[in-house]
C-alpha positions in Angstrom: 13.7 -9.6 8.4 13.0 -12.1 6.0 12.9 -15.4 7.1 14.1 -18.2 4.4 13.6 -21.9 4.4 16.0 -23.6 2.3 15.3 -27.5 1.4 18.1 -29.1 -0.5 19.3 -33.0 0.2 23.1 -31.8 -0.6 24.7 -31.0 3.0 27.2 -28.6 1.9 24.3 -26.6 0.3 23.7 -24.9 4.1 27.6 -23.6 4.4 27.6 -22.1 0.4 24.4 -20.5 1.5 25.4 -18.8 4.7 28.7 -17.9 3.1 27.3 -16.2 -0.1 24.5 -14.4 1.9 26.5 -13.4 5.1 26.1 -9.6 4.9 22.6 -10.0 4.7 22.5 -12.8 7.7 24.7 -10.4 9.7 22.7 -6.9 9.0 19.5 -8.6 10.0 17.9 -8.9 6.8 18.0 -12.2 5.9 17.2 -15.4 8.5 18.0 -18.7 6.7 16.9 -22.2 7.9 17.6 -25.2 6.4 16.0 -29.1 5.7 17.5 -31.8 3.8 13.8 -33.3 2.2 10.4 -32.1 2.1 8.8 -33.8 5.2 12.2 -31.9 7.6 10.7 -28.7 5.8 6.8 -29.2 6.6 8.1 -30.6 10.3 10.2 -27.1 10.6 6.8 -25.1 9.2 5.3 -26.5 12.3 8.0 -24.9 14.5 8.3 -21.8 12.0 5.2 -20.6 11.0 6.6 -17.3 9.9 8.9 -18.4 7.3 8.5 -16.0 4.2 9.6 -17.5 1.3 10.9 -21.5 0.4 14.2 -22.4 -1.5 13.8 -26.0 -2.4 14.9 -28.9 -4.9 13.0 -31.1 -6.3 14.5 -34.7 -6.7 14.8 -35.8 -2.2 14.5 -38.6 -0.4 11.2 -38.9 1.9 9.4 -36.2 0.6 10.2 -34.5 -3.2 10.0 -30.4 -4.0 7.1 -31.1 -6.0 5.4 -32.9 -3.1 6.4 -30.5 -0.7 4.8 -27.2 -2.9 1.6 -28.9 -3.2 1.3 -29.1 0.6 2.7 -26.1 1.3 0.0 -24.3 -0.9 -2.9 -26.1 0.6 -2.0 -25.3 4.3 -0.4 -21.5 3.7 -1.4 -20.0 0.3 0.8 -16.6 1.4 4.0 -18.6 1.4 6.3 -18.8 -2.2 8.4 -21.0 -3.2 11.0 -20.6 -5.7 12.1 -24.6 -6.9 16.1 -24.8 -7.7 16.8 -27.4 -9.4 19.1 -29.3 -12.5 15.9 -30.3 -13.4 15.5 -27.4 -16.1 13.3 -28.7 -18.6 9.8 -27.5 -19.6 8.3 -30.3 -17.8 9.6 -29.7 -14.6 9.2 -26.2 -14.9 5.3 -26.0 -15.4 4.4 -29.0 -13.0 6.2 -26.9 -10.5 4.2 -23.6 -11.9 0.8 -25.2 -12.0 1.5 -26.6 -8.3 2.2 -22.8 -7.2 5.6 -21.6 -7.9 6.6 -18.5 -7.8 9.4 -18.7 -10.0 12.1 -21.0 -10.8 15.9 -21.6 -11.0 17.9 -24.2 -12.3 21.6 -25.2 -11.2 24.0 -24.8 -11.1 23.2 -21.8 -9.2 24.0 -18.2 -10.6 23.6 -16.6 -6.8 23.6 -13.2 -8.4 20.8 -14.5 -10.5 19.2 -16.0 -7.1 19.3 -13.3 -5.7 17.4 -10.7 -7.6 14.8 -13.4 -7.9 14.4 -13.6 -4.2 14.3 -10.0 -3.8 11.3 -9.8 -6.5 9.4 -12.6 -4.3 10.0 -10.9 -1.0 8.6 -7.7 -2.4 5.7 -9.6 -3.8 5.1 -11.1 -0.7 5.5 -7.7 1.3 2.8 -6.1 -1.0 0.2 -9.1 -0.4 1.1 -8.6 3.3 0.1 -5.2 3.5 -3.0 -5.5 0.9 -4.4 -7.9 3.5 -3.4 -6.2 6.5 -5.1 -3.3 5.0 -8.5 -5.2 4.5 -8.5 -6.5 7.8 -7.8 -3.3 9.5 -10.6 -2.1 6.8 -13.5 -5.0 8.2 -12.1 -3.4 11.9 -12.5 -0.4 10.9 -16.0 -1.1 9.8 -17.2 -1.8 13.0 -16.2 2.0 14.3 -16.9 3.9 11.3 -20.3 4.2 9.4 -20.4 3.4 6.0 -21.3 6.6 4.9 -17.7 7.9 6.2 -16.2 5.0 4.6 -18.0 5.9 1.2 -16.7 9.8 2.0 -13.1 8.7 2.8 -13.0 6.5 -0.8 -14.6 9.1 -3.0 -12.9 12.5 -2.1 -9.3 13.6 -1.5 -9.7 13.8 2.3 -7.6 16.9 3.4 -9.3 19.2 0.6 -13.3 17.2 2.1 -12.4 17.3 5.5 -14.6 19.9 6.4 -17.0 20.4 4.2 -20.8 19.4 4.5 -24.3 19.8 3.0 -27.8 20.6 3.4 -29.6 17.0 3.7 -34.0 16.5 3.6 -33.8 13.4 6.4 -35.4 12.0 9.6 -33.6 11.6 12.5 -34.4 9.0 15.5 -33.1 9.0 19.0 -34.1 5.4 20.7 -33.2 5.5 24.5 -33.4 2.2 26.7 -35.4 3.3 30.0 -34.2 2.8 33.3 -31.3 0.9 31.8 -28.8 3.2 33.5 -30.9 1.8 37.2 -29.3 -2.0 36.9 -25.6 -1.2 37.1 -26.5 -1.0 40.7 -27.0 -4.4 41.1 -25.0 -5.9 38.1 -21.4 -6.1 37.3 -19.5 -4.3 34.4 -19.1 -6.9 32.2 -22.8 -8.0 32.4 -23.6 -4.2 32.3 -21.9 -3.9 29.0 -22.9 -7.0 27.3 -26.6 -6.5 27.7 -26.5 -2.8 26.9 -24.5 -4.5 23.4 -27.4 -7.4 23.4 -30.0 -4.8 23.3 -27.8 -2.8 20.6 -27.4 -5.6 17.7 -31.5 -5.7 18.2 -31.8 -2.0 17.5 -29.4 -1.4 14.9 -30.9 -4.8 12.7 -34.2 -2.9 12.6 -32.4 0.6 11.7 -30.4 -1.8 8.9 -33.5 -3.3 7.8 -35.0 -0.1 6.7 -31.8 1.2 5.2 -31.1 3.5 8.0 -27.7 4.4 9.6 -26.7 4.4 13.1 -25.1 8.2 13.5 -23.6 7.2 17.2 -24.2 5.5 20.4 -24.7 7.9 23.4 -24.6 6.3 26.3 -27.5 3.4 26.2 -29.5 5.1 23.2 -29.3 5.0 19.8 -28.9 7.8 17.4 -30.0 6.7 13.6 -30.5 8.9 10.5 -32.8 8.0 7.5 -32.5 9.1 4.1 -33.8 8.7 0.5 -37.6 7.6 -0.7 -40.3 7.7 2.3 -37.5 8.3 5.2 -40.3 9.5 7.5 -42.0 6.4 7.1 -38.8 4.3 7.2 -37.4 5.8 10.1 -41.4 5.4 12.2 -41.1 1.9 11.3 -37.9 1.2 12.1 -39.1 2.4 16.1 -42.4 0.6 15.7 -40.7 -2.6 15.3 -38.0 -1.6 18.2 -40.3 -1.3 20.7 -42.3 -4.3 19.9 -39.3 -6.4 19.8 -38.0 -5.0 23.2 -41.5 -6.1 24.7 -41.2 -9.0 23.3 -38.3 -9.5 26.0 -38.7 -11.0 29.3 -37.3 -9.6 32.4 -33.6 -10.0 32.4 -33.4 -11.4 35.7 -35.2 -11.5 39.2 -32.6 -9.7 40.9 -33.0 -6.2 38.9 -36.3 -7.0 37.1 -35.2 -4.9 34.4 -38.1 -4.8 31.7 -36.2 -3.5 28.5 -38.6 -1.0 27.1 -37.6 2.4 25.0 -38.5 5.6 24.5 -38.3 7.3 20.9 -38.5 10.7 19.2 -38.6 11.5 15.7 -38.4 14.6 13.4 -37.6 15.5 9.8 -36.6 17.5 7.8 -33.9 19.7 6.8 -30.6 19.2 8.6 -26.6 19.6 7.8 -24.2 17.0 7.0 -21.0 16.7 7.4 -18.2 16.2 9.4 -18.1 17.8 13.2 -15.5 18.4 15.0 -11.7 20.2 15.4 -9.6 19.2 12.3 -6.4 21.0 14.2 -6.7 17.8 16.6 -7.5 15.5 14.1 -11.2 14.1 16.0 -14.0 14.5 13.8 -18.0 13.0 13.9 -19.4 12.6 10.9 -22.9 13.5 11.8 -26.0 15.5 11.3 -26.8 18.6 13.4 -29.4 21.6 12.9 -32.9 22.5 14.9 -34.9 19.2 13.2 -32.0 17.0 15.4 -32.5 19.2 18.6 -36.0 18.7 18.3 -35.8 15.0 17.8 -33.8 14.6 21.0 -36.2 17.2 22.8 -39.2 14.9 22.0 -37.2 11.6 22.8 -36.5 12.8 26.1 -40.1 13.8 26.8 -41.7 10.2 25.7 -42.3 7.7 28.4 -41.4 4.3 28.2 -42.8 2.6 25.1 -43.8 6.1 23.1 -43.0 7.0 20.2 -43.2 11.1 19.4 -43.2 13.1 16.4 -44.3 16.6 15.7 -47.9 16.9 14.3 -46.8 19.1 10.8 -44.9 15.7 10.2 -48.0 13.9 10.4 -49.4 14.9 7.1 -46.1 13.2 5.5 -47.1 9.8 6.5 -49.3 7.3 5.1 -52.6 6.3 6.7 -51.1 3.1 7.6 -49.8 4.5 10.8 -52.3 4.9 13.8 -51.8 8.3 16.2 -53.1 10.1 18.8 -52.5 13.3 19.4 -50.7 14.4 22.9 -50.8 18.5 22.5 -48.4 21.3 22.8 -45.3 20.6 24.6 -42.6 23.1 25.7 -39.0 22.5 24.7 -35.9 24.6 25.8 -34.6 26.7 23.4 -37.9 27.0 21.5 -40.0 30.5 21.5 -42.7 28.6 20.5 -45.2 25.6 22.4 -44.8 22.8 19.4 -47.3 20.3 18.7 -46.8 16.6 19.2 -48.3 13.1 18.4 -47.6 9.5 19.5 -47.5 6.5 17.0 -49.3 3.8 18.4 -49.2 1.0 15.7 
């Protein structure tokens, strides 16, 4: 339904209306309300803040058409107004225009004429609706989606791309908050889920500031993928600076005496891309998943709190900035083989 405010100082104006547009008032398509100056019609905005589209003269008492679009643009730049008035000259017509008309009509009124032009205004005003519904449920949708499925959904025809993937060189971090899991015992939900979120935002700015991306939250850790120049390096720096900055934070309270501190495992290397998942039901991850991801979760779950592990053959990929220490061979499941391992220390 479209609903029409109609501003005209001549009384009878409200009975020609309803009788010409009847069928469309009865079917539903059409709700008309009327004023008889331009302060009635900003006083009725208050009460009607839904209104579509404005009919309105321009010579009233109070409050003038002219008067009334300029304050009607400044308060709700979505709603048009088509000015109908006797007023037809080019004066009149381009102060209205320059003040925001949409269009304009002069009278006496051809309602076939009126018509069409309120048609073209509703569907104008339909299509803005829906270009800025569509951003706003784009900046929601942002907060779900990574960007790089947002940069897959706008650059490929989706049902042909849906499930196709590629071979990637990147590093891969898992970040788990220790022990965090322990103070649900002792905390409510809400607090529960707005520290775990607290503790989040700090992780993902670090991953951000090294032109990471966060793959997926699982549970209370983090799982980030680094790509392009020196991702190795990125990706070690990016845990470096989490776990200092989670040090950095005192004891959350003195009923659980919850130290946040985390425990992080890296790998690189070659991995696929793409999107995971059963197309038939329409859920998908976009993610990244091969042996150099297993491993990275595998070393993640064998650091203590505050280590950071990595495979020794990485080692030779990093710059000499980094201080290690070897820790030895380590046995993961799945794995024929003992693997080597080393902890960054600064």
């Amino acid at each position: 339904m479209a609903k029409i405010l109609v501003v005209d100082d001549e009384e009878d104006l409200e009975i020609l209306f309803r009788q010409k547009y009847r069928q469309k008032i009865r079917s539903g398509e059409y709700e008309m309300i009327f004023a008889l100056n331009g302060q009635q019609a900003l006083d009725l905005l208050k009460d009607h803040p839904d209104v579509d589209m404005i009919l309105s003269d321009i010579n009233m008492p109070v409050m003038d058409g002219l008067t009334l679009l300029s304050n009607t643009k400044e308060k709700n730049p979505l709603l048009k107004t088509i000015i109908i008035s006797a007023y037809g000259d080019m004066e009149n017509i381009r102060k209205a225009m320059n003040l925001g008309a949409f269009d304009f009509v002069t009278k006496p009124v051809d309602f076939q004429d009126l018509e069409i032009t309120m048609e073209k205004t509703l569907g104008y005003i339909t299509q803005l609706k829906s270009t800025l519904q569509a951003m706003r449920e784009n900046n929601i949708l942002r907060m779900y989606v990574d960007e790089t499925v947002l940069n897959f959904m706008g650059g490929k025809e989706i049902e042909s791309a849906l499930m196709e993937n590629e071979t990637i060189e990147a590093t891969v971090a898992f970040i788990d908050l220790v022990g965090f899991t322990k103070i649900s015992e002792n905390e409510d939900p809400n607090t529960v889920v707005g520290l775990l979120n607290e503790y989040f935002d700090l992780m993902v700015k670090e991953i951000i500031e090294e032109k990471g991306s966060v793959d997926k939250f699982i549970g209370d850790a983090v799982m980030a993928v680094f790509q392009g120049p020196r991702h190795l390096e990125r990706a070690v720096k990016t845990g470096l600076a989490i776990r200092d900055k989670m040090e950095a934070i005192p004891e959350y309270s003195e009923k659980t005496h919850f130290k946040p501190q985390v425990s992080i495992g890296i790998n690189s290397g070659e991995m696929v891309s793409g999107n995971i998942g059963s197309k038939s039901l329409k859920r998908l991850d976009y993610t990244v998943i091969g042996d150099v991801v297993n491993v990275a979760s595998r070393l993640q779950n064998a650091a203590n709190a505050s280590q950071i592990l990595l495979l020794e053959k990485c080692a030779s990929i990093l710059d000499s900035e980094f201080n290690v220490k070897v820790v030895g061979e380590m046995n993961f499941k799945n794995k024929a083989q003992p693997v080597k391992v080393i902890e960054i220390l600064s």
